[in-house]
C-alpha positions as CSV (number, residue, x, y, z in Angstrom):
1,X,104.1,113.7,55.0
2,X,101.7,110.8,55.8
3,X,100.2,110.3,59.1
4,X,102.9,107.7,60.9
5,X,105.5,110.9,60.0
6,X,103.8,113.4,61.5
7,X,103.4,110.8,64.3
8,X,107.2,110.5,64.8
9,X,108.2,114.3,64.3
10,X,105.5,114.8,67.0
11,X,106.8,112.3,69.6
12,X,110.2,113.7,68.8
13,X,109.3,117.1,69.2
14,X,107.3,115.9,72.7
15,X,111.0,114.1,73.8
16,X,112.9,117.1,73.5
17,X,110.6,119.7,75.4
18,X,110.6,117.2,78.3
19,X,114.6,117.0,77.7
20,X,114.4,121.1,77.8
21,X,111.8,121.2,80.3
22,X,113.9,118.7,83.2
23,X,117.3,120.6,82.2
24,X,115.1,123.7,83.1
25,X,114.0,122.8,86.0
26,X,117.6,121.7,87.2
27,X,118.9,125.0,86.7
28,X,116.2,126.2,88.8
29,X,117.1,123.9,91.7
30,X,120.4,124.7,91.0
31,X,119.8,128.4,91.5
32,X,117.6,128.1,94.2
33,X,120.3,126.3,96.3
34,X,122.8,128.8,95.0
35,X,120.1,131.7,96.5
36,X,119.9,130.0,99.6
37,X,123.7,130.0,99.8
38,X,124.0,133.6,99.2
39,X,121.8,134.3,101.6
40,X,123.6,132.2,104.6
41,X,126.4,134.0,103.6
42,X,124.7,137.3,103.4
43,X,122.8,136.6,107.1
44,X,126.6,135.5,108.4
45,X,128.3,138.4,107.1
46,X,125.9,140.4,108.9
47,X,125.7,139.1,112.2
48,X,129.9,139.3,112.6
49,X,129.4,143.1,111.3
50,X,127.3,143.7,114.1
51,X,129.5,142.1,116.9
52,X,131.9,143.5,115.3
53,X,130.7,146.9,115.9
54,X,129.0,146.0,119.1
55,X,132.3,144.7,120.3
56,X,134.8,147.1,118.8
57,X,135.7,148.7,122.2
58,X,136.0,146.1,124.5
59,X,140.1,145.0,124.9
60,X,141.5,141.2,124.3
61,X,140.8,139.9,128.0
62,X,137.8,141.0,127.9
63,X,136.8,139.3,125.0
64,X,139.1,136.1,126.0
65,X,136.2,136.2,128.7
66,X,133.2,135.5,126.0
67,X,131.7,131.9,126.5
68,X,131.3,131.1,123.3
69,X,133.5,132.2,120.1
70,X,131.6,133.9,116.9
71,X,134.6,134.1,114.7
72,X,134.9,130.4,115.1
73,X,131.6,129.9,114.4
74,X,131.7,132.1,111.8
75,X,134.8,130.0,110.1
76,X,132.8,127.1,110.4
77,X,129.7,128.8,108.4
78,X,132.0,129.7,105.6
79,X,133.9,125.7,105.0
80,X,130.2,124.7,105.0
81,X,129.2,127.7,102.4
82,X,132.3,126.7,100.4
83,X,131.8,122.8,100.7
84,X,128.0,123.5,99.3
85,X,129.3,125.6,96.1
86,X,132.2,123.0,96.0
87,X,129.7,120.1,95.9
88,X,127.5,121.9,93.4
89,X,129.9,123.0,91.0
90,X,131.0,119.4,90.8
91,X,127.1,118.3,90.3
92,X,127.0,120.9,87.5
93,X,130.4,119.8,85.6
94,X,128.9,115.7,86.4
95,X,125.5,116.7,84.6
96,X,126.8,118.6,81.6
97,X,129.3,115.8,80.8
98,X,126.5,113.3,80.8
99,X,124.4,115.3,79.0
């Protein structure tokens, strides 16, 4: 090959490692959001265990009396969690048609 061919292949070779390199780095964002997710989750889940237990005993006027309302809360946490894997799953089917 002559030198404006090894030129090319070279520049071609260059385009697809940034190509492979940004599609990298999406999946890493990707599955750094999707970590960050898990852990939400992970922290919610925990926190209603531990009312849970802590409030286990107590009868329903009793906690009719509590000023604010964790399961509630807790619903809310969860549409958010699945809105965020909603939002990215559809971010992930977008990118792989276009790509």
């Amino acid at each position: 090959m002559d030198l404006k061919q090894n030129l090319i292949m070279t520049v071609i070779k260059i385009r697809r490692l940034r190509t492979v390199k940004e599609r990298l780095n999406q999946d890493y964002n990707h599955l750094q959001r999707e970590k960050g997710n898990i852990e939400f989750a992970a922290v919610d889940q925990s926190y209603l265990q531990q009312y849970r237990s802590d409030n286990e005993k107590l009868d329903v006027e009793q906690l009719l009396q509590e000023p604010h309302r964790p399961m509630a809360k807790f619903f809310l946490n969860q549409l958010l969690l699945m809105r965020l894997t909603i939002l990215s799953l559809v971010k992930g089917a977008i990118f792989r048609q276009v790509c």
